[in-house]
Backbone as JSON, one array per atom type, in Angstrom:
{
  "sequence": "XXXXXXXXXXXXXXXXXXXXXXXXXXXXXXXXXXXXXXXXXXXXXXXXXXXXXXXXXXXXXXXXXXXXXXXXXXXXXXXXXXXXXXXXXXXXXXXXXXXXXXXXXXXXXXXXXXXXXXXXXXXXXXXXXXX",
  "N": [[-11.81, 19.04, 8.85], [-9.54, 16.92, 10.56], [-5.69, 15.99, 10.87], [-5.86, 13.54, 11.64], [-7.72, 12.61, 10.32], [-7.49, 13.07, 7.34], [-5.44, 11.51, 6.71], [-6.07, 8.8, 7.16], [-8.2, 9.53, 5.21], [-6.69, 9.65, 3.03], [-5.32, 6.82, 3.35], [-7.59, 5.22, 2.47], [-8.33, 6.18, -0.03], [-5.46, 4.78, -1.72], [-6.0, 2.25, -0.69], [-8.46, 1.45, -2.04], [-7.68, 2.3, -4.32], [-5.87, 0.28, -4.89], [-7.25, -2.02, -4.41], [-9.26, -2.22, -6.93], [-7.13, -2.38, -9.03], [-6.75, -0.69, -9.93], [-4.1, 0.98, -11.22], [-2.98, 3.55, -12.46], [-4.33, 4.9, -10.54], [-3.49, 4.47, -8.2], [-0.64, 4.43, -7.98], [-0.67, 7.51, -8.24], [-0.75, 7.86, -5.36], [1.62, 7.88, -4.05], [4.57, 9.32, -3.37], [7.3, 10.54, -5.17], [9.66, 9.41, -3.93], [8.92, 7.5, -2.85], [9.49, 4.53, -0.4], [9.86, 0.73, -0.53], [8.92, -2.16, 1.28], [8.53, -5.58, 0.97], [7.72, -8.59, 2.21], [7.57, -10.64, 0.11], [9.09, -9.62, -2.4], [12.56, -9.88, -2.69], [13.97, -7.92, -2.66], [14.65, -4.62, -2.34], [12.81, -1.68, -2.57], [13.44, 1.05, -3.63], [11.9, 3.74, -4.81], [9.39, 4.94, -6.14], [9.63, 4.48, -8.92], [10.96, 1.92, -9.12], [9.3, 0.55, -7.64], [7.14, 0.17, -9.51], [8.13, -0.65, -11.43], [8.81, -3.53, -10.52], [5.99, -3.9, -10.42], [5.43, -4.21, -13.07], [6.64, -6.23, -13.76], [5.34, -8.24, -12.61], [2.69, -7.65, -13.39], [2.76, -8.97, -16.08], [3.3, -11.63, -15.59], [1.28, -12.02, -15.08], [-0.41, -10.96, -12.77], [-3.03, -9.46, -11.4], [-4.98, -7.31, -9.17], [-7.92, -8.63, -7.31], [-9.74, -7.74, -4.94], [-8.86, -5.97, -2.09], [-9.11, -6.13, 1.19], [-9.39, -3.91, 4.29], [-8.54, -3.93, 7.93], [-8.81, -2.97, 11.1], [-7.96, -0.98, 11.13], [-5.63, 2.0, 12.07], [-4.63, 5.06, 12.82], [-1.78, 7.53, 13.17], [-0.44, 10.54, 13.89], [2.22, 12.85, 13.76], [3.11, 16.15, 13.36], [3.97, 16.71, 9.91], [3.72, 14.09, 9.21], [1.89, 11.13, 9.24], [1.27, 8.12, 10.38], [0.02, 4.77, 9.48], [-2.0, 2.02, 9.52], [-2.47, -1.47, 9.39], [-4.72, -3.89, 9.08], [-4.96, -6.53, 6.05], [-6.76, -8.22, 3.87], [-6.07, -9.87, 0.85], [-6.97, -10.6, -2.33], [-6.0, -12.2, -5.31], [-4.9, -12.7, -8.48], [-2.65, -14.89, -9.52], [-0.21, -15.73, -12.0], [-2.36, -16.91, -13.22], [-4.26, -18.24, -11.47], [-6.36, -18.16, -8.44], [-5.27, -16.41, -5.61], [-5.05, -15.86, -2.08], [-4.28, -13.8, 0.63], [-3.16, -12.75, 3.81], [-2.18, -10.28, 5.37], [-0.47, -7.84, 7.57], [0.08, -4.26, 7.18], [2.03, -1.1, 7.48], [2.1, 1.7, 6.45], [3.63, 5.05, 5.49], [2.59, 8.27, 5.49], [3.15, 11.57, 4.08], [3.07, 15.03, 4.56], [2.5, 17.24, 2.16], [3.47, 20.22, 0.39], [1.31, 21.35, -1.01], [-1.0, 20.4, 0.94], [-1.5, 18.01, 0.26], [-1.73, 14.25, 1.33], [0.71, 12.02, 0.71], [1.97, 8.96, 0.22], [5.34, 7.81, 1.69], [6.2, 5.5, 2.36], [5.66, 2.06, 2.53], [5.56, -1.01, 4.25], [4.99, -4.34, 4.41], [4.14, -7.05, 5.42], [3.62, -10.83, 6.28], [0.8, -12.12, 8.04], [1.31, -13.95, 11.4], [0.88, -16.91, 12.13], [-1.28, -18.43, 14.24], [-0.04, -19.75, 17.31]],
  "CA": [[-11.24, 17.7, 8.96], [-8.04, 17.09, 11.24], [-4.73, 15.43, 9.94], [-5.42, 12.09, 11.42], [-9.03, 12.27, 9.36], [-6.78, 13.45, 6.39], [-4.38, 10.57, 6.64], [-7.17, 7.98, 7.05], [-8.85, 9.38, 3.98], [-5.5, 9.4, 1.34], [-5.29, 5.38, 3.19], [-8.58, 4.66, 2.06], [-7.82, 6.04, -1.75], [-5.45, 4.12, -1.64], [-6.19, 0.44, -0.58], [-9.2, 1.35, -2.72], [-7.38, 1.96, -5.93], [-4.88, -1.25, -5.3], [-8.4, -2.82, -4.74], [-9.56, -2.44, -8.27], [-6.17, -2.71, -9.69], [-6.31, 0.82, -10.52], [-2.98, 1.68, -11.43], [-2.6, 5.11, -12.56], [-4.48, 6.14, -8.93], [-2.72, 3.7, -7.15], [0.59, 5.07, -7.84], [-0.51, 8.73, -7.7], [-0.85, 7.87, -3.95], [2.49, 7.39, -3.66], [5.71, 10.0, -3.65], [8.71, 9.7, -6.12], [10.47, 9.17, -3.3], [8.6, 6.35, -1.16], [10.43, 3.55, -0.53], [8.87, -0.18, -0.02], [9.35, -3.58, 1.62], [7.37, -6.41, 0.87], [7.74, -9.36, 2.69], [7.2, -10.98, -1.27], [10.02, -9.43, -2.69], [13.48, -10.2, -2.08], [14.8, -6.54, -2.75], [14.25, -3.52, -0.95], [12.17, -0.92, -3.37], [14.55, 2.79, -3.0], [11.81, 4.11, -5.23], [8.46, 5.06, -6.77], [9.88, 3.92, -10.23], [11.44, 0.94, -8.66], [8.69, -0.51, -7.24], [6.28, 0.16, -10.77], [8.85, -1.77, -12.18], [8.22, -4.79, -9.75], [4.46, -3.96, -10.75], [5.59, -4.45, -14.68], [6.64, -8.11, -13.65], [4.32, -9.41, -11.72], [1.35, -7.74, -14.28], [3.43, -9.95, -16.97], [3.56, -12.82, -14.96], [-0.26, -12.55, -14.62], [-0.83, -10.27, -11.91], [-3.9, -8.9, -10.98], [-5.73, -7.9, -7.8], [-9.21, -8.63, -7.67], [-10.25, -7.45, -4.07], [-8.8, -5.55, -1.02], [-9.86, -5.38, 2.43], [-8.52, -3.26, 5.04], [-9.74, -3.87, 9.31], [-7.88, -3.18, 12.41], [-7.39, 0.62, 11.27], [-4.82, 3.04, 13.29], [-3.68, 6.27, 12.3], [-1.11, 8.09, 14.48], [0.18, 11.94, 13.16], [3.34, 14.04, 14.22], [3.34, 17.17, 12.48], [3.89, 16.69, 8.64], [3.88, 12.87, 8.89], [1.27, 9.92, 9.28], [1.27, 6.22, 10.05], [-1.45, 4.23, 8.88], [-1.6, 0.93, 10.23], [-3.98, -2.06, 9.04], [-4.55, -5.89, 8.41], [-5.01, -6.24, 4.85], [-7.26, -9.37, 3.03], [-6.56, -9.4, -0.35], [-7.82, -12.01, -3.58], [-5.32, -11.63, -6.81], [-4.83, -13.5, -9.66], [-1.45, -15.19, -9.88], [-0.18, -16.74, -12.51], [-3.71, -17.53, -13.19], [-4.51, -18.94, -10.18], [-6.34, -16.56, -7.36], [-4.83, -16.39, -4.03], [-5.53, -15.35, -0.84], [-3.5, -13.39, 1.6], [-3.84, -12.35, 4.91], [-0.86, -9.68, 5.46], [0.03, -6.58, 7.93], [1.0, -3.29, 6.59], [2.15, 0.29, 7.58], [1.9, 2.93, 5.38], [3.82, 5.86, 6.08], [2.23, 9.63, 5.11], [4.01, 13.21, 4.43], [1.94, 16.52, 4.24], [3.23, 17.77, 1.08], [2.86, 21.59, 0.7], [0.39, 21.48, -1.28], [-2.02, 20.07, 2.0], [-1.92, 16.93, 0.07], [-0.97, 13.03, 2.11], [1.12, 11.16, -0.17], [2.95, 7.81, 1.16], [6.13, 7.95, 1.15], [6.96, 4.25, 2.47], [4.76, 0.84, 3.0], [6.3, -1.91, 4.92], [4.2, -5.17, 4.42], [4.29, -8.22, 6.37], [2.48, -11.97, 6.43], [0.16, -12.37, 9.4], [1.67, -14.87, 11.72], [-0.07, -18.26, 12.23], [-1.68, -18.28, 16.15], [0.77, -21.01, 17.86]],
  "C": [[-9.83, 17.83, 9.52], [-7.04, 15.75, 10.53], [-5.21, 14.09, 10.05], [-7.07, 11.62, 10.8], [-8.25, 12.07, 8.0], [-5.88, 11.83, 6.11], [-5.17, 9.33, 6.49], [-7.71, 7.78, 5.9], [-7.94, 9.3, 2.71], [-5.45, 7.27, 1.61], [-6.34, 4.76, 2.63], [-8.44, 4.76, 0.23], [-7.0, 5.1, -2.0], [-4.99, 2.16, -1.57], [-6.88, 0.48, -1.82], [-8.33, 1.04, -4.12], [-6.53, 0.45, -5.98], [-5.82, -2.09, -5.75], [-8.8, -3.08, -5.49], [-8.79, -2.64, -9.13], [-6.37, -1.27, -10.58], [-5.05, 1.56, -10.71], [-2.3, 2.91, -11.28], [-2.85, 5.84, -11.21], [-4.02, 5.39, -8.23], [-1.61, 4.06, -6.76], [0.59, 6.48, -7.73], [-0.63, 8.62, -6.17], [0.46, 7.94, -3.42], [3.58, 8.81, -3.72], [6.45, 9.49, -4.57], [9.57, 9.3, -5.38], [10.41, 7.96, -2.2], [9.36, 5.06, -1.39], [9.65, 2.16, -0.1], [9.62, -1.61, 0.7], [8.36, -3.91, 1.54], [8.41, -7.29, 1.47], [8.36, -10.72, 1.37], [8.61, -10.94, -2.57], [11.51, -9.2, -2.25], [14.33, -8.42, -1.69], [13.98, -5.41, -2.27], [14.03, -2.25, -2.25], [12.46, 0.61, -3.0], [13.5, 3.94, -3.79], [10.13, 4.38, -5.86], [8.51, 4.21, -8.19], [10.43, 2.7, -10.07], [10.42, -0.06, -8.64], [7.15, -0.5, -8.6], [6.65, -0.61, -11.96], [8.54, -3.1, -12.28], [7.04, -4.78, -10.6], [4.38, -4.86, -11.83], [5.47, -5.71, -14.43], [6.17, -8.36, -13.68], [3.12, -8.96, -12.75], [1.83, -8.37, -15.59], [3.45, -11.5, -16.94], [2.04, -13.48, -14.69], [-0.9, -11.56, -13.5], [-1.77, -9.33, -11.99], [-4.56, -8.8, -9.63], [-7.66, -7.82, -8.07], [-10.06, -7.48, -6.5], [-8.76, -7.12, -3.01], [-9.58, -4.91, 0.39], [-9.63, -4.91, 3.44], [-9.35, -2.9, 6.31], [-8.78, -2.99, 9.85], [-7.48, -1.95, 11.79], [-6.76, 1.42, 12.27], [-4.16, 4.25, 12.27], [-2.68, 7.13, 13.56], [-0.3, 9.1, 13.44], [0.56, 12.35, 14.45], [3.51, 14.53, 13.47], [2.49, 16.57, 11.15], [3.8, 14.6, 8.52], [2.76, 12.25, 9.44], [1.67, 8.98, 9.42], [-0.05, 5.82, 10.28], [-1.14, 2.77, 9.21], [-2.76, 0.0, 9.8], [-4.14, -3.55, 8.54], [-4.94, -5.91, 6.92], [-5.4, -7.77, 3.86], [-7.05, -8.75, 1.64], [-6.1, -10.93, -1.43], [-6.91, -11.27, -4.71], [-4.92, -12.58, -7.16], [-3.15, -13.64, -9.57], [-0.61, -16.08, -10.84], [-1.48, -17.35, -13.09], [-4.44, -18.29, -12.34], [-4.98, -17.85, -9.51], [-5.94, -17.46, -6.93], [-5.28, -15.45, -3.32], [-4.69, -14.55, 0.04], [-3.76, -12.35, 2.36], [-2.37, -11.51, 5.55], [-1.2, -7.96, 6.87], [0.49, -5.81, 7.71], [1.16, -2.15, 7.34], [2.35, 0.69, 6.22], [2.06, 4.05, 6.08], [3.96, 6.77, 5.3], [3.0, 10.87, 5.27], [3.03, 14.18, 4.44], [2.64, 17.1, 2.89], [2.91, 19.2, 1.02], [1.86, 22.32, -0.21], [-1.08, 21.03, -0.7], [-1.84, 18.44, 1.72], [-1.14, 15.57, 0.56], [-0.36, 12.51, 1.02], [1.89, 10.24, 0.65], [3.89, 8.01, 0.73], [6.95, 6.28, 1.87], [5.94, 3.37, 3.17], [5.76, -0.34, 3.28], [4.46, -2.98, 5.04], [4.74, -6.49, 4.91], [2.9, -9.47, 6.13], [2.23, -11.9, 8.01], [0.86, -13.32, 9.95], [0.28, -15.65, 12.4], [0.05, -17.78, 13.83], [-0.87, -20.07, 16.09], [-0.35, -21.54, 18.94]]
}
């Protein structure tokens, strides 16, 4: 299997685990060091523990995801690094309420030296409306 199989298959763990609201493997996907933007949140996430924090909230507030779906796949590797690229449907409980959202993300991969991809920064974005 070559890196940009490799990088493909840690993005698929995962969306998957966000997908089920799998926690514990959701965040092993991640580095202690990845850093995040959401579109969602006003503040800029410097952290693994930062943004599990966020998590705390929002699963306080009600937060759950029910479903993730991930099209429009791209991977692109230099060296030790990945980008993962991908439209992203996803159904979660807010507040008690589902919602819907139709968002753009990167997700950007290290090689760690143990072979293994971990993200070390997701940048998420709302789709823009067709004018």
């Amino acid at each position: 299997m070559g890196a940009p199989d490799e990088v493909a298959e840690a993005a698929c763990r995962l969306v998957a685990a966000f997908g089920s609201h799998r926690r514990a493997d959701y965040f092993a996907c991640f580095a202690t060091d990845a850093t995040f933007v959401f579109y969602t949140t006003a503040a800029f996430l410097g952290s693994r523990a930062e943004y599990e924090a966020e998590f705390d909230r929002w699963e306080a507030d009600g937060f759950r995801v029910l479903s993730c779906d991930s099209t429009d796949q791209r991977v692109q590797v230099a060296g030790d690094a990945g980008v993962f690229t991908h439209r992203v449907a996803t159904r979660a409980l807010v507040g008690g309420e589902e919602v819907a959202s139709d968002e753009r993300e990167t997700i950007v991969f290290r090689r760690e030296r143990d072979g293994r991809w971990l993200a070390i920064h997701e940048h998420l974005s709302a789709m823009p409306t067709p004018s």
